[in-house]
C-alpha positions in Angstrom: 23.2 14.9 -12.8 24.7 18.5 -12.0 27.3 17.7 -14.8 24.0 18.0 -17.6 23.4 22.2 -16.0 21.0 23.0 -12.9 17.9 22.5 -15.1 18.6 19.1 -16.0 19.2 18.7 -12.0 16.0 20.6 -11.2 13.8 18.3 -13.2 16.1 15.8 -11.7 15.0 16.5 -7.9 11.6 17.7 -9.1 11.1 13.9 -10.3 12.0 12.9 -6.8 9.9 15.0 -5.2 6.7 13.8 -6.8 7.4 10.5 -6.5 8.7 11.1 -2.6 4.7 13.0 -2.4 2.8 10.1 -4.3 4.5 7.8 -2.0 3.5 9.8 1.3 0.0 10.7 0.2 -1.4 7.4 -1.7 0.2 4.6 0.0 1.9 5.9 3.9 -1.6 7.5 4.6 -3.0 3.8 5.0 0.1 2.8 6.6 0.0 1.1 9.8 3.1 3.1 10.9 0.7 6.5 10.0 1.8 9.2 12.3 4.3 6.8 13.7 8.2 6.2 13.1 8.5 3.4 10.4 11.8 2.1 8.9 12.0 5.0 6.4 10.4 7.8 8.4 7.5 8.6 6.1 4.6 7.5 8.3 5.2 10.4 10.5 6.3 13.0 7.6 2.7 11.5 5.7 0.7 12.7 8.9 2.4 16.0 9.0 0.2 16.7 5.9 -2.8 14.0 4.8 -5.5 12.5 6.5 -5.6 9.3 7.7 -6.5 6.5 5.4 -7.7 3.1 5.9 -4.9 0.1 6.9 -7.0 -2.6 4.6 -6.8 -0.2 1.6 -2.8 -0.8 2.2 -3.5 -4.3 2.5 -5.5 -5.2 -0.5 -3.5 -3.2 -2.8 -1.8 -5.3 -5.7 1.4 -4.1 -6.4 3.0 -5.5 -10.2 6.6 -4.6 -11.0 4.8 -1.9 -13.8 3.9 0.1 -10.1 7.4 0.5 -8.8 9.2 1.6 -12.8 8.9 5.3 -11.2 10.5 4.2 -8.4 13.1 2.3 -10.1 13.9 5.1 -12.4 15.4 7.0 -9.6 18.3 5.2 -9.5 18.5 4.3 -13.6 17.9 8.0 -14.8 21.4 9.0 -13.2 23.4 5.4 -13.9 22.5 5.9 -17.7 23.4 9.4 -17.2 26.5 8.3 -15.7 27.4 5.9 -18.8 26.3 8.6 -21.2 29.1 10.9 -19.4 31.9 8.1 -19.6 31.3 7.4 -23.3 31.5 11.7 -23.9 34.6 12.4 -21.6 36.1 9.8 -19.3 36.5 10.8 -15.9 37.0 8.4 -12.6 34.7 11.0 -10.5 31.8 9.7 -12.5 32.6 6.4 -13.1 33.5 5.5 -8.8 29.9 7.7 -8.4 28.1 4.9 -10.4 29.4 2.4 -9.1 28.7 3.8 -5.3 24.8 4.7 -6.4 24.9 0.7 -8.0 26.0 -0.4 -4.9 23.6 1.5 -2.4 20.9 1.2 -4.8 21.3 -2.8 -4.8 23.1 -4.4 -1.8 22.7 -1.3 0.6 18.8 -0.7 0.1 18.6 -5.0 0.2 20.1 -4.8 3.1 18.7 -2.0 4.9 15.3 -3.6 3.4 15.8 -7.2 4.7 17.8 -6.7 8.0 16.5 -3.4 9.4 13.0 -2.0 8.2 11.0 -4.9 6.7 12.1 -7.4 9.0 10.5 -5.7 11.7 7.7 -4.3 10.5 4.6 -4.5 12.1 2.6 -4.0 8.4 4.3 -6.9 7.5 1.3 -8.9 9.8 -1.8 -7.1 8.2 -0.8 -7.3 4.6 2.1 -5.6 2.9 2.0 -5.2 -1.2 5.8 -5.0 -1.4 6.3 -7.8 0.8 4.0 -10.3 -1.3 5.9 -9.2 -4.7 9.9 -9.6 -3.5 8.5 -12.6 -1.6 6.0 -14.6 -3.7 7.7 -18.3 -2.1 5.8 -17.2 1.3 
């Protein structure tokens, strides 16, 4: 992204930030892991700065594939960056970068996801939204 100039990179991290703050303020805040350490860290960072919320708030919420495009467009705003730079000037930097950020942003997160946070999660027993979209065969 710092190859487009520091404003495109701004927005850039900008974007992540208000997605990171949505995150921590609608959803961690009914959390069973508020004000605790969860997989990711966020139920403690959500309590440094919201109120509590209400566990069967997190539990009844329906999550589509339409709610997690902002999340999603984290990683796809700099792969299609990333191609857009390839086509304009070749360069390997950019080309191995993508193809790291594919690779984390696929098999890394699934695995992080399926072996280490969400198969230990103690939302998982109340009701998790995420957990009833990626695993609708339960």
């Amino acid at each position: 992204m710092s190859r487009l100039g520091w404003t495109v990179s701004l927005f850039y991290l900008l974007y992540i930030l208000f997605i990171e703050l949505r995150l921590i303020k609608v959803h961690c805040v009914d959390c069973y892991y508020y004000g605790k350490i969860c997989g990711f860290g966020k139920g403690k960072l959500s309590s440094w700065f919201f109120k509590k919320g209400n566990i069967f708030r997190f539990c009844n919420h329906e999550l589509t594939w339409k709610d997690i495009v902002p999340d999603l467009l984290i990683n796809l705003i700099p792969f299609v960056t990333s191609i857009v730079l390839i086509i304009i000037s070749f360069e390997i930097k950019i080309l191995i970068a993508s193809l790291l950020l594919i690779i984390l942003s696929t098999m890394g997160n699934g695995f992080v996801r399926k072996n280490l946070a969400c198969k230990y999660c103690k939302q998982k027993e109340y009701g998790c939204p995420a957990d009833k979209l990626f695993n609708k065969e339960k």
